[in-house]
C-alpha positions in Angstrom: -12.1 9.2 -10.3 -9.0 8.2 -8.5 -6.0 7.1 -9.0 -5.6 3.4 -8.1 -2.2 1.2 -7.6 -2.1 -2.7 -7.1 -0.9 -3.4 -3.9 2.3 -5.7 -4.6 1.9 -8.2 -1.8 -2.2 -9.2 -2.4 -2.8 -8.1 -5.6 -6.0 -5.9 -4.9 -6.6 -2.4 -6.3 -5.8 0.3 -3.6 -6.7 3.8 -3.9 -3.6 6.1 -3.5 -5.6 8.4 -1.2 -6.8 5.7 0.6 -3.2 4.1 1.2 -1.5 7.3 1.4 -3.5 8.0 4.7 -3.0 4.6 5.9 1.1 5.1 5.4 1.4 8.0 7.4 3.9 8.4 9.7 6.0 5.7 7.8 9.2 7.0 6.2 9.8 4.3 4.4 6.8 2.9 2.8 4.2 6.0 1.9 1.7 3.6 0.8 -0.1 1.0 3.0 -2.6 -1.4 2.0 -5.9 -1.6 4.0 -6.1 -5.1 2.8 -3.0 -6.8 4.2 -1.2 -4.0 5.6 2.0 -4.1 3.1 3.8 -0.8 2.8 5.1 0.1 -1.1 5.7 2.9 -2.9 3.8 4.4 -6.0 5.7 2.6 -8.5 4.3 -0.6 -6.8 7.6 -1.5 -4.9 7.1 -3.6 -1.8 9.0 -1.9 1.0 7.6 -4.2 3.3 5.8 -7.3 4.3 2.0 -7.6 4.8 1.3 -7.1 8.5 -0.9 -10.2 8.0 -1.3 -13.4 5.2 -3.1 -12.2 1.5 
């Protein structure tokens, strides 16, 4: 089972190996949500705005 984290812009449940790969390369914001494309951290911390609308 994996771990998951709610994404803090959309609210969906992202898997933290599935948005860890999507946040590479992105100093700032290790964790990106396939959904909407926000970046965060693993506390749930938006570090920035969805790429597009929830």
């Amino acid at each position: 089972m994996s771990d998951v984290v709610e994404c803090p812009a959309c609210g969906k449940e992202v898997e933290i190996e599935e948005a860890k790969a999507l946040g590479q390369g992105d100093d700032k914001a290790p964790l990106t949500c396939p959904t909407c494309g926000a970046g965060f951290d693993r506390e749930g911390k938006l570090v920035h705005d969805p790429l597009v609308g929830p």
